[in-house]
C-alpha positions as CSV (number, residue, x, y, z in Angstrom):
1,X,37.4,145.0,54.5
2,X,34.5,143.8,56.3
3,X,35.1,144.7,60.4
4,X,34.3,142.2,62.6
5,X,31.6,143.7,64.4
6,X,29.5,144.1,61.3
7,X,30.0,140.1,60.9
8,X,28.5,139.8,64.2
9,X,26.0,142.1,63.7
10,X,24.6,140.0,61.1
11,X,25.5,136.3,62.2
12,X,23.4,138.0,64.7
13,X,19.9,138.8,62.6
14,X,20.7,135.9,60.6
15,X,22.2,137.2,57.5
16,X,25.4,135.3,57.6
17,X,25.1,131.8,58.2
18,X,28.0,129.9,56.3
19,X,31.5,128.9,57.7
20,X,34.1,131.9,59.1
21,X,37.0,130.8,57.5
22,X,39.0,134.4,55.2
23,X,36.4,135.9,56.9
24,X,37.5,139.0,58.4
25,X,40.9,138.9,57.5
26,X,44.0,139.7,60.3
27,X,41.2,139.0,62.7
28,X,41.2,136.9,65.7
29,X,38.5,133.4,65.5
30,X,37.7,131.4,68.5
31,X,36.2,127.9,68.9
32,X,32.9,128.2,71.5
33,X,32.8,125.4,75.1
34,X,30.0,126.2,77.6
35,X,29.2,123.7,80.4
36,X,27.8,124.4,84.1
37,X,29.9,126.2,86.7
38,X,30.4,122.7,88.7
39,X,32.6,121.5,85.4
40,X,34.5,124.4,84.3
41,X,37.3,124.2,87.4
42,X,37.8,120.3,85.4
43,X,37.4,122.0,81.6
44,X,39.9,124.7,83.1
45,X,42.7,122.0,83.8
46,X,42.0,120.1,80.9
47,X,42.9,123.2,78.4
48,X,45.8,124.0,81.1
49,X,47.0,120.0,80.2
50,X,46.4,120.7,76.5
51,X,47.3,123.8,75.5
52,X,47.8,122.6,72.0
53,X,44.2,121.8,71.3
54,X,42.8,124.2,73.5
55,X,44.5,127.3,74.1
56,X,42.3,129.5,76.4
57,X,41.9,133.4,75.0
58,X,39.2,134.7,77.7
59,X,36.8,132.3,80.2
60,X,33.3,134.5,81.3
61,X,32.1,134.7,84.4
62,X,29.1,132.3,85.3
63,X,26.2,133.4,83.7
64,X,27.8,135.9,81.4
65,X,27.4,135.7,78.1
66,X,28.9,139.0,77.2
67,X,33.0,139.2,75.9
68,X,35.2,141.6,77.6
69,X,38.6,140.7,76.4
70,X,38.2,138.9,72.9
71,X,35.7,141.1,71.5
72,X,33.7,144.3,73.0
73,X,30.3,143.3,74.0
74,X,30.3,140.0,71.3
75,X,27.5,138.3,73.0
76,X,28.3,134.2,72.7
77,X,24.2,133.1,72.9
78,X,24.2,134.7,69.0
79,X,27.1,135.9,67.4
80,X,27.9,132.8,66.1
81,X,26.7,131.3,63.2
82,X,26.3,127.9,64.3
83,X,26.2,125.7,67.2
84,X,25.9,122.5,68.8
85,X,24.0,121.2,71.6
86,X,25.4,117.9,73.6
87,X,23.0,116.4,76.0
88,X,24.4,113.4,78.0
89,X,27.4,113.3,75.3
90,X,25.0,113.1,72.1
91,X,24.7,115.9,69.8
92,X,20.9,116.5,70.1
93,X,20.4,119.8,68.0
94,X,22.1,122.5,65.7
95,X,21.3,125.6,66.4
96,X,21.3,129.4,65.2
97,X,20.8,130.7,68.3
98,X,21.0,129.8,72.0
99,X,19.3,132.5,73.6
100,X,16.5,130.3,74.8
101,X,19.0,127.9,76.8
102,X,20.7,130.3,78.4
103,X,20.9,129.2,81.7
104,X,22.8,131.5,85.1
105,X,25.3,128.4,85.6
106,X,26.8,128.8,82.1
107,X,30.6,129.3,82.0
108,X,31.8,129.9,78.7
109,X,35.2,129.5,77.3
110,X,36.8,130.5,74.1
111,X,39.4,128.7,72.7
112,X,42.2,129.8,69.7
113,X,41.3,128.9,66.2
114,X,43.4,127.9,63.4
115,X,41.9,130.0,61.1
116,X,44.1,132.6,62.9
117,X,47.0,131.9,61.5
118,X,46.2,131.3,58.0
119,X,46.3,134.9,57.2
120,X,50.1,134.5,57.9
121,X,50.5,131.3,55.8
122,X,48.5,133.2,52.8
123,X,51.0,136.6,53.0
124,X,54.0,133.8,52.1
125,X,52.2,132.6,49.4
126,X,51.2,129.2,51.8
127,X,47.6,128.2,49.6
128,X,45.2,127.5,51.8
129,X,42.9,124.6,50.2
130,X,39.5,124.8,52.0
131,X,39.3,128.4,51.0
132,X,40.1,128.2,47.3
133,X,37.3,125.5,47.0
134,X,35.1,127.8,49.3
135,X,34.7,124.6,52.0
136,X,34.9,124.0,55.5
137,X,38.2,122.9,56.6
138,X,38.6,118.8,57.2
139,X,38.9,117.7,60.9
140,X,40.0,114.4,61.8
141,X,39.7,112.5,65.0
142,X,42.9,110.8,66.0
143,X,44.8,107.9,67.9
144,X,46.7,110.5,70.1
145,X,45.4,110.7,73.5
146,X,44.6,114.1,75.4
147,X,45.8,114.8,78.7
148,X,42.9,113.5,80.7
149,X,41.4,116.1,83.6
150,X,38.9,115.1,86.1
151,X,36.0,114.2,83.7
152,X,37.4,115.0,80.5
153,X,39.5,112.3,78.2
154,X,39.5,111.6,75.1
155,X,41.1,112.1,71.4
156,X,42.6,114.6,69.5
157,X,41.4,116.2,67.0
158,X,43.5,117.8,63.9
159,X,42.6,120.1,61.2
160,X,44.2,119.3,57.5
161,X,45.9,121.2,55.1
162,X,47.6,119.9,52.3
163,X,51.2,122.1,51.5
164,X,53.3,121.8,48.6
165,X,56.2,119.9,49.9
166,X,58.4,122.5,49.5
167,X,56.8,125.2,51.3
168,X,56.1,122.3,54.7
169,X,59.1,123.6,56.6
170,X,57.8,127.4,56.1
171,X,54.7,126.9,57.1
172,X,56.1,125.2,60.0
173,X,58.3,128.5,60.9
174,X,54.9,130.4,60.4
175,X,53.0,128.6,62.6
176,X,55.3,128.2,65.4
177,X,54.6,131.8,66.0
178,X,51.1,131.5,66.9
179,X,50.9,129.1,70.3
180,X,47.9,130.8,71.0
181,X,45.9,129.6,68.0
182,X,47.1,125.8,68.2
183,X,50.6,127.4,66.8
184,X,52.9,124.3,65.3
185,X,51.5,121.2,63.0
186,X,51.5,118.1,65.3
187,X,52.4,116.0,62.8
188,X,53.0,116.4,58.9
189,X,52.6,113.2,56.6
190,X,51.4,109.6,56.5
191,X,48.0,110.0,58.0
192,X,47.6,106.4,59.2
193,X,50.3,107.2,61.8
194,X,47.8,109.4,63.9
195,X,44.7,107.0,62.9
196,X,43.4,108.8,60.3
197,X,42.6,105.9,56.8
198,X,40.9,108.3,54.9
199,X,41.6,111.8,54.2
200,X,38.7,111.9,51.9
201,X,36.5,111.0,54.8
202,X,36.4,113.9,57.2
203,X,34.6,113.4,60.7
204,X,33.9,116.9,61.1
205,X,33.9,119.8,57.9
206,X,34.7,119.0,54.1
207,X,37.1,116.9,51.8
208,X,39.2,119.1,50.0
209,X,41.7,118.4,46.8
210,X,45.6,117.2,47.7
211,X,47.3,117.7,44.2
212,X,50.4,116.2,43.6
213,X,53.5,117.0,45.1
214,X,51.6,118.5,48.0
215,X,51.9,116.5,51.8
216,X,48.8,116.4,54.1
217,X,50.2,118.5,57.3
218,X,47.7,118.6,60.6
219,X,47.4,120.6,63.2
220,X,45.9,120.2,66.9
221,X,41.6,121.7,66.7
222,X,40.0,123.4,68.8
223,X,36.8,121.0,67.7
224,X,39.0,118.5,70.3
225,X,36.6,119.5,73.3
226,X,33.8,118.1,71.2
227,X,35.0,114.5,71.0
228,X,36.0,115.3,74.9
229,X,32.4,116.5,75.4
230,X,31.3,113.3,73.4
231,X,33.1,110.7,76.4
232,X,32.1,112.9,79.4
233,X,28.8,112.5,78.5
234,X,27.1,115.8,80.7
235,X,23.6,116.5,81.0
236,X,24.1,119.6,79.0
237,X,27.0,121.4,77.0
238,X,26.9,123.8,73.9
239,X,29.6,124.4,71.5
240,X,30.4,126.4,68.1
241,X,29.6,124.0,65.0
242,X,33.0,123.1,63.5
243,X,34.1,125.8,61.1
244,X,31.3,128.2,62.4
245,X,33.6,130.3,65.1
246,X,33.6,133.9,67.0
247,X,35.4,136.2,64.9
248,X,36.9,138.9,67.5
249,X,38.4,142.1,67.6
250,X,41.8,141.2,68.3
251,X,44.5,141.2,65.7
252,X,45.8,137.9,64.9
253,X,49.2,139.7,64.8
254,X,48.6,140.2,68.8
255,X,49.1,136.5,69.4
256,X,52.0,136.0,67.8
257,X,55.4,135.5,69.3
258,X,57.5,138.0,67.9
């Protein structure tokens, strides 16, 4: 098995560039927020509000762009495959690398990532759809409104997996375990409840196939902060690309609730 340092190591030169998802498999993935030091106090109480969304695995000091806690020395400027750049809440570029807008006043925060707990859902025989059709998983903005904080309101967003209906209630048990990486669906069913009309209409990653007999079952994304990001509308904020995340050295296992 691939360690996750050697993924790094060549998100890093370049080598890998494609989504993270069964990459690095029992490993932790984290969604990717910088903005300046004179927002983070607001962005820190708007995860506090929304743990579900955003649940905070390790904030770096201003101007660090070095992991302690999540990963040894994973530097955030390029050990992600992609990201995105907001200026005045409009996504302005896509990036490989932001080594050249590194500024002193950067506080970066990483957030828990779905794709930690899928590792579980595949070992009870729990398909995962996005990876079988080698896609990105679909993210959906929603009616539900955050907890606002200081500057930051907005939407949730949800990731979507479709689960044989069956196998809803065990995936439910599953992901109850993991509160750290978004832990329990939010809401399982009839899409149009949340404000979502078209599950073959993604806002953010792919459509994937929902074969009969299967129900569409969401969970809260860690992508939320970049609808958030989106209303707030600061000069400057970077975040991971959706589906593109930090894959750390922590065991997934290490954030469950036992």
């Amino acid at each position: 098995m691939t360690q996750p340092a050697e993924i790094r190591a060549k998100i890093r030169t370049g080598a890998f560039k494609r989504p993270t998802a069964g990459e690095a498999s029992g490993f932790v993935q984290a969604n990717l927020v910088i903005v300046r030091e004179k927002h983070a106090f607001d962005f820190l109480l708007f995860c506090q509000r929304n743990p579900k969304p955003c649940p905070v695995l390790e904030v770096l000091e201003p101007g660090q762009p070095l992991t302690r806690t999540i990963a040894s020395g994973a530097d955030i400027r390029t050990d992600i495959p992609r990201y995105r750049v907001y200026r005045e809440g409009i996504l302005t570029e896509t990036m490989d690398s932001i080594s050249s807008l590194w500024e002193d006043d950067f506080v970066a925060f990483l957030l828990g990532c779905s794709f930690s707990f899928e590792e579980a859902l595949l070992k009870n025989d729990i398909p995962i759809r996005h990876i079988e059709e080698r896609k990105n998983v679909p993210m959906f903005k929603t009616s539900i409104p955050v907890v606002p904080a200081g500057i930051f309101s907005g939407r949730l967003v949800v990731t979507m997996r479709p689960i044989p209906e069956a196998l809803v209630v065990r995936a439910v048990q599953i992901t109850s375990r993991y509160a750290m990486v978004h832990g329990a669906p939010v809401h399982i069913g009839s899409p149009e409840s949340i404000g979502i009309q078209d599950l073959s209409r993604p806002e953010y990653g792919d459509a994937v196939t929902i074969k009969k007999g299967e129900v569409p079952v969401f969970w809260a994304c860690g992508v939320t902060p970049q609808a958030v990001l989106e209303e707030a509308k600061l000069d400057l904020a970077i975040t991971h690309a959706p589906g593109y995340m930090l894959i750390g050295d922590v065991k997934n296992e290490a954030l469950a609730i036992l």
